[in-house]
GUMARGU-232069 format. One line per field, with one value per residue (C-alpha): x, y negated, z; residue number from 1. Coordinates in steps of 0.02 Angstrom, whole numbers. Layout:
N
c1: c(X	...)
c2: c(Y	...)
c3: c(Z	...)
n: c(NUM	...)
//
This chain:
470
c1: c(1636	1478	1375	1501	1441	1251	1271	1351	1229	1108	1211	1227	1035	990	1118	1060	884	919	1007	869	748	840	852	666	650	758	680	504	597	649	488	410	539	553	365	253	61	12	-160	-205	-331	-431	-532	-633	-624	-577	-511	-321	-415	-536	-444	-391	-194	-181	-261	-453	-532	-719	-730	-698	-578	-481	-443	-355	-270	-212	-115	-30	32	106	169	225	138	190	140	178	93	28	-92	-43	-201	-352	-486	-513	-493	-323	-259	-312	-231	-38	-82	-102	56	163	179	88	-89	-56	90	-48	-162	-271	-270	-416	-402	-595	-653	-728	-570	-668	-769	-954	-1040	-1021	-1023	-901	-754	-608	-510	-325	-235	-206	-8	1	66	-3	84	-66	-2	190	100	26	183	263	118	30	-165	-237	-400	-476	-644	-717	-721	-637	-662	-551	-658	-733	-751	-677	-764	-917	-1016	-927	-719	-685	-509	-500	-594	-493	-475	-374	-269	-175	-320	-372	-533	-663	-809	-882	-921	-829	-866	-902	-1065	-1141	-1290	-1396	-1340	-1462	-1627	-1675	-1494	-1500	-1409	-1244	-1276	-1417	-1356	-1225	-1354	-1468	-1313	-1268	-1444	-1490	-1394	-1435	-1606	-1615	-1535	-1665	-1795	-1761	-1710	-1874	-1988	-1871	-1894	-2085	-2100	-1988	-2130	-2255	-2217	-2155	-1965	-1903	-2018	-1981	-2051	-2178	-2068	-1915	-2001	-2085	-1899	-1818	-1937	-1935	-1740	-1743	-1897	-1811	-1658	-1745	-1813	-1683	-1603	-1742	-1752	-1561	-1553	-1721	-1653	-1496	-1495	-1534	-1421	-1250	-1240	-1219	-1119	-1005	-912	-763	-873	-1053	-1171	-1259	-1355	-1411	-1469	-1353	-1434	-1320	-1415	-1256	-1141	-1008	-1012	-1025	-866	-786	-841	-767	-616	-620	-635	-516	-388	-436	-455	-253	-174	-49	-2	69	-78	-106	-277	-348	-492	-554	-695	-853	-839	-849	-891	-1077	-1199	-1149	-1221	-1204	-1274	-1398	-1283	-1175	-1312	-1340	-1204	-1065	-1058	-1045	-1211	-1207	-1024	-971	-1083	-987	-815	-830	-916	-765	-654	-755	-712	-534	-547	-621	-472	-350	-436	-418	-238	-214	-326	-234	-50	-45	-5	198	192	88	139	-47	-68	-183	-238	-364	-370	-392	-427	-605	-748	-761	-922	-1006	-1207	-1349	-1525	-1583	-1422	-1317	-1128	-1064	-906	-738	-607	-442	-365	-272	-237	-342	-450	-517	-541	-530	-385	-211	-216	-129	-311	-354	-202	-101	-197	-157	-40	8	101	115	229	265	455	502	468	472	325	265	360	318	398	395	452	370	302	176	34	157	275	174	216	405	389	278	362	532	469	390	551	471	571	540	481	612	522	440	455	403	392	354	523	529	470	555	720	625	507	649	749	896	874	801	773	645	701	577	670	527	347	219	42	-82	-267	-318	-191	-112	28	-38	122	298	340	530	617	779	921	1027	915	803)
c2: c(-2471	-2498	-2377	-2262	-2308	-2301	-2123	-2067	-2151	-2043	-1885	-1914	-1944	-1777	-1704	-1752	-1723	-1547	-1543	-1604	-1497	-1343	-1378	-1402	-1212	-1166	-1236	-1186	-997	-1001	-1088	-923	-775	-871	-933	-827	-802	-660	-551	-405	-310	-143	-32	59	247	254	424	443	532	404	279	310	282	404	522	497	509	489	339	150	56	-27	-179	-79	24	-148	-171	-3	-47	-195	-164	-32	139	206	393	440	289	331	270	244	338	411	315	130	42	109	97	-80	-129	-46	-118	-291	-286	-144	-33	125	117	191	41	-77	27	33	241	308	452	482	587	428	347	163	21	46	-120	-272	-288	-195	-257	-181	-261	-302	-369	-534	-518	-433	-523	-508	-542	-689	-770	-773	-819	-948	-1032	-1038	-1148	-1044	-1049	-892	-804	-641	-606	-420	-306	-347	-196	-239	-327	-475	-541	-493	-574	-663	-668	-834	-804	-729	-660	-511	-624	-645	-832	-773	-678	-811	-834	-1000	-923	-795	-733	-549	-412	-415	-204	-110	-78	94	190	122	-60	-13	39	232	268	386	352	378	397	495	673	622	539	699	796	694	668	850	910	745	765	964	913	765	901	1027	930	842	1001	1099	957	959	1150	1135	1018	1117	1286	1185	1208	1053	892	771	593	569	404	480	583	458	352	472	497	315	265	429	338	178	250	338	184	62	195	198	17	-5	109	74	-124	-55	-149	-331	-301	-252	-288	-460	-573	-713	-879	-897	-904	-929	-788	-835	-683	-560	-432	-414	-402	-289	-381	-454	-443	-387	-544	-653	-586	-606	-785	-831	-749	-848	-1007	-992	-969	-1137	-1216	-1184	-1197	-1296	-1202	-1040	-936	-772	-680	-544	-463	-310	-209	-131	-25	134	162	214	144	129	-10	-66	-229	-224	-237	-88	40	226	133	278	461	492	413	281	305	307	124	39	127	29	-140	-170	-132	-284	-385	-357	-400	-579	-574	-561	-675	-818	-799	-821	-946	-1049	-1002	-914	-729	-756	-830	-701	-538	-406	-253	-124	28	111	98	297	441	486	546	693	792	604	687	578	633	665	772	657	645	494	532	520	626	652	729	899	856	962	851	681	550	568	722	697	844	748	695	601	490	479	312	233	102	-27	-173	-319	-476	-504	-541	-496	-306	-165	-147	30	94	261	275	432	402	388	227	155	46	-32	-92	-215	-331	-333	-366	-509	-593	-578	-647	-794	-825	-790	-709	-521	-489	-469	-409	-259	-104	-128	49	-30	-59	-202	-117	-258	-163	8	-107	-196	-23	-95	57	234	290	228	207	312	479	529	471	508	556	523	595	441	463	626	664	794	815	722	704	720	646	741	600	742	814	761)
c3: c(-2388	-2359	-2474	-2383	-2218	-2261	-2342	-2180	-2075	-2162	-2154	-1946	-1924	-2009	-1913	-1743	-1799	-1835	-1654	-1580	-1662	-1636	-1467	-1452	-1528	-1409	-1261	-1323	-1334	-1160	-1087	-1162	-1094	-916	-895	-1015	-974	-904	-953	-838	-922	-800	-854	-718	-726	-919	-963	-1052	-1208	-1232	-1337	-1530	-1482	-1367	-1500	-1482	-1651	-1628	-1504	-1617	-1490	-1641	-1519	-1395	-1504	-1575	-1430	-1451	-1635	-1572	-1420	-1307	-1281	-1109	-1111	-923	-844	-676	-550	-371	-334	-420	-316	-361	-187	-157	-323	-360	-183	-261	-429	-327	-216	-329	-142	-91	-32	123	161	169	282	109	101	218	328	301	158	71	16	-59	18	-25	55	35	216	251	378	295	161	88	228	230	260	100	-40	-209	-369	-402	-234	-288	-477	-392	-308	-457	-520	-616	-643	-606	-603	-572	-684	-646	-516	-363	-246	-92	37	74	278	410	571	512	324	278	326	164	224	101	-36	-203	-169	-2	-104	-228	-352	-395	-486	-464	-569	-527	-403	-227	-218	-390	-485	-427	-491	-332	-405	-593	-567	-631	-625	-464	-318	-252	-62	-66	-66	60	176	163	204	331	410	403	581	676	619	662	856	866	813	941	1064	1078	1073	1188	1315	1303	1311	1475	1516	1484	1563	1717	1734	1738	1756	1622	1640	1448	1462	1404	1262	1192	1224	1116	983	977	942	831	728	729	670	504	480	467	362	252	251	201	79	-20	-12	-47	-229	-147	1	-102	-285	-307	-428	-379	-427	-316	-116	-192	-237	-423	-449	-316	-352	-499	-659	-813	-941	-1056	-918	-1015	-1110	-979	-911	-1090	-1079	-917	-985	-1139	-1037	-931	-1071	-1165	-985	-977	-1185	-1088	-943	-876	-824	-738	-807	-718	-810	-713	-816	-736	-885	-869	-702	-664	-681	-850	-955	-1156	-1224	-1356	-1500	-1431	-1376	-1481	-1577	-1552	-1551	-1381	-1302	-1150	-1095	-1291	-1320	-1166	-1205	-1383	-1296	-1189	-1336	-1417	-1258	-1274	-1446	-1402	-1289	-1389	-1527	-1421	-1383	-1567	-1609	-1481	-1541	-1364	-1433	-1432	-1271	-1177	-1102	-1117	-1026	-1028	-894	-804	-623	-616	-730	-802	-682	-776	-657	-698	-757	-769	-709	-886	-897	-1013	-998	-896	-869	-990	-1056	-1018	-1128	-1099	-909	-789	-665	-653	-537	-342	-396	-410	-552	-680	-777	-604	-618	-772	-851	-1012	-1001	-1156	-1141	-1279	-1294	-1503	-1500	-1344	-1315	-1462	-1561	-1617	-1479	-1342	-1185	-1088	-939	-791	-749	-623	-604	-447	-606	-646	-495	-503	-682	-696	-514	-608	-774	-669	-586	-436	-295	-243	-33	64	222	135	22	-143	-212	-400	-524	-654	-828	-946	-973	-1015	-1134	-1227	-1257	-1134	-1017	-1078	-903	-784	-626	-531	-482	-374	-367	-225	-233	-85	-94	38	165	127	19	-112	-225	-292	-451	-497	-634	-616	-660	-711	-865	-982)
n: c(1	2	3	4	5	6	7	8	9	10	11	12	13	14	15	16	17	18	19	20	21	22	23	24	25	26	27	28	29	30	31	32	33	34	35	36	37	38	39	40	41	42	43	44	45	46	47	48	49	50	51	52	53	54	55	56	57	58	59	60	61	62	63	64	65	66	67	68	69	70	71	72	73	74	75	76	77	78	79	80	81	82	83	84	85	86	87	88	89	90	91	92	93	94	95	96	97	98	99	100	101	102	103	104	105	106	107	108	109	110	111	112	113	114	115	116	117	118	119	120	121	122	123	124	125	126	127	128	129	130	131	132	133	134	135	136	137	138	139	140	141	142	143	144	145	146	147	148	149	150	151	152	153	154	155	156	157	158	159	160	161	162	163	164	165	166	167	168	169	170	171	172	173	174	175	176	177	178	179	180	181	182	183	184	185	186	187	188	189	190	191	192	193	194	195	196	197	198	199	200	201	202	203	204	205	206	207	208	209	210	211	212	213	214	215	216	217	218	219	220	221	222	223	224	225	226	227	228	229	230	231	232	233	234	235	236	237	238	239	240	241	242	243	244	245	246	247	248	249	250	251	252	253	254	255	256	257	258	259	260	261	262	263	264	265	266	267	268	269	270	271	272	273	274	275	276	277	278	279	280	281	282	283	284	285	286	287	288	289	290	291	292	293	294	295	296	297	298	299	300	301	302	303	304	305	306	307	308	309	310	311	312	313	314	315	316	317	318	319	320	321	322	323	324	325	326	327	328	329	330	331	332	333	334	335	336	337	338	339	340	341	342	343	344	345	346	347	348	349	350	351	352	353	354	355	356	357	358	359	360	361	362	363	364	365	366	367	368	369	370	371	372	373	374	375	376	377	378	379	380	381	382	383	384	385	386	387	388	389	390	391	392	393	394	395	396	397	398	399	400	401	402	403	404	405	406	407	408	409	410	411	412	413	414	415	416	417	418	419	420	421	422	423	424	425	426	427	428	429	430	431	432	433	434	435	436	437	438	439	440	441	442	443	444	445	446	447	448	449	450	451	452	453	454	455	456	457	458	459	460	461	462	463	464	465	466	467	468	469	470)
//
């Protein structure tokens, strides 16, 4: 009896062990569907055509195209808009631009100071806020682009850190040619333009009034000549001033409120942005996080470390097309070194399509490709807007798979607030639709029947999915 009672001692102890590890696995399993971590990765003006999986064959973005192999492919992914203000501000809060009073009604659709008072409104609610509440650690590394103060230099209400992230490292507007020295300017043709007429009225204004003076028509005091030519001076000169500071005044890096470089050097700055990535993912092994890292790449000025430049076959933009695909690459390395891979949903975009008229002074090609779609950015031709879009979570969503549906950059908020068990606004449209049951083959439709496109604030065109035919 008791032999008998030791051997089924033993058989009830490996028994419940196997219980309890099975139950481990399966709350480990569940841990990972409800709570997984989330990496946002942005390009900045990277063209559909660029990258090997969407049939490239002479850039090297092995990395990227990783992502495609094992993950989702979706091959009607669409901006909100194909300027990157807007279109960062519906990636952000999955709703229309011009919702959030983010869609201008000016021909210059972006911010382009620093100082500027405009911004994401503060009653808007980002997917890092809701992220956030659900105790997640989150982080935005990169290009911000949606305002920074509203009242005074120090209230931060548009800042990043106002708008549910816990960390910032990068540029509050974007990095334009007047931001790199010898790489031209991008306000100088418009301020020329724009000076020319006020310049032309000053002009004859002036000697119209002192001819008047001079033949004796009309008696005007010297006082309010020299007056005139005075504020007209001053004015040239503060706009001289401005824009030949230009550099020291607006391009500037930060951590979280505190500028640490100004003016902003390029020098490695791709890898210092793939190291403050990398940190933050070993700083949380242990917890949910939300990473957001937003690419200067390859907006101009464009810019390629040492070990990346006259390395590809398409010159500057080619050299920091194939750096950031190293970055991702790092990326991605550390989610496996840290046995993160399984538990982390990865996507991939653009923020917009290629700037295709992109020329440098010495007549080089800065600007991308899109493929066979006419237009670029700032068009809502179908090269303007329709961005790559790839989406990986190993064990969750197909592998290998294409999707072409249509889908948005708005999709991305539903999807991750859901899969944080976070709860949808209430008090609001949100125009996105969850993507998880179009990623894991439940649903072969997407659920946008009609999709709206908005040069600034101004509907261009709709795009219909018919529900009725394929």
């Amino acid at each position: 009896v008791f032999h008998l009672f030791l051997h089924t001692r033993k058989k009830m102890s490996l028994f419940l062990f196997l219980i309890i590890c099975q139950c481990a696995i399966n709350s480990v399993k569940t841990h990972s569907a409800s709570n997984p971590n989330i990496l946002l990765l942005m390009a900045d003006d990277l063209g559909i055509g660029d990258l090997g999986c969407y049939g490239n064959r002479t850039l090297r973005t092995p990395n990227i195209d990783r992502l495609a192999e094992e993950g989702v492919t979706l091959t009607q992914h669409i901006a909100a808009s194909p300027l990157c203000t807007p279109s960062r501000a519906a990636f952000l809060t999955g709703r229309y631009p011009i919702r959030s009073g983010m869609a201008a009604f000016s021909r210059v659709g972006v911010f382009l100071f620093s100082a500027s008072s405009g911004g994401l409104p503060s009653e808007e609610i980002t997917f890092s806020k809701l992220l956030k509440q659900r105790g997640y650690a989150t982080a935005l590394i990169g290009k911000w682009h949606l305002g920074m103060n509203c009242e005074s230099s120090n209230d931060f209400c548009h800042h990043p850190l106002s708008h549910g992230f816990d960390y910032f490292y990068g540029l509050t507007v974007t990095n334009f040619r007047d931001c790199k020295p010898g790489q031209g300017s991008v306000f100088l043709k418009g301020v020329q333009k724009s000076l020319v007429i006020p310049i032309q009225i000053a002009g004859i204004t002036l000697i119209s009034l002192a001819i008047v003076q001079y033949i004796g028509l009309l008696k005007v005091p010297f006082q309010v000549l020299g007056y005139c030519l005075l504020i007209t001076a001053t004015s040239l000169m503060v706009l001289i001033f401005f824009f030949y500071n230009f550099r020291h005044l607006n391009c500037f890096l930060m951590r979280d409120h505190q500028i640490i470089q100004q003016p902003l050097s390029y020098e490695n700055l791709t890898q210092r942005l793939t190291k403050e990535a990398v940190h933050f993912i070993r700083r949380n092994t242990d917890a949910p996080f939300l990473l957001v890292l937003s690419y200067l790449h390859v907006h101009t000025a464009l810019y390629a470390s040492k070990n990346f430049r006259g390395k590809s076959k398409h010159g500057l933009y080619g050299d920091a097309v194939e750096e950031m695909d190293w970055s991702v690459g790092q990326v991605l390395d550390v989610l496996e070194k840290y046995n993160l891979s399984d538990k982390t949903l990865v996507y991939f975009t653009s923020d917009q399509g290629a700037h295709v008229e992109e020329i440098s002074s010495s007549g080089e090609v800065h600007g991308g490709y899109n493929g066979i779609y006419k237009g670029g950015k700032s068009m809502n031709w179908e090269g303007g807007i329709r961005v790559p879009g790839l989406l990986r979570w190993p064990g969750v969503i197909q592998a290998g798979a294409y999707i072409d549906e249509p889908t948005s950059n708005m999709d991305i908020f539903p999807t991750i607030v859901k899969l944080a068990k976070a709860q949808l606004p209430s008090d609001r449209i949100i125009d996105g639709h969850d993507l998880m049951p179009l990623l894991q083959g439940k649903v072969t439709r997407s659920k946008h029947e009609f999709l709206f496109h908005y040069c600034n604030a101004y509907l261009n065109a709709v795009r219909w999915s018919a529900r009725n035919s394929k």
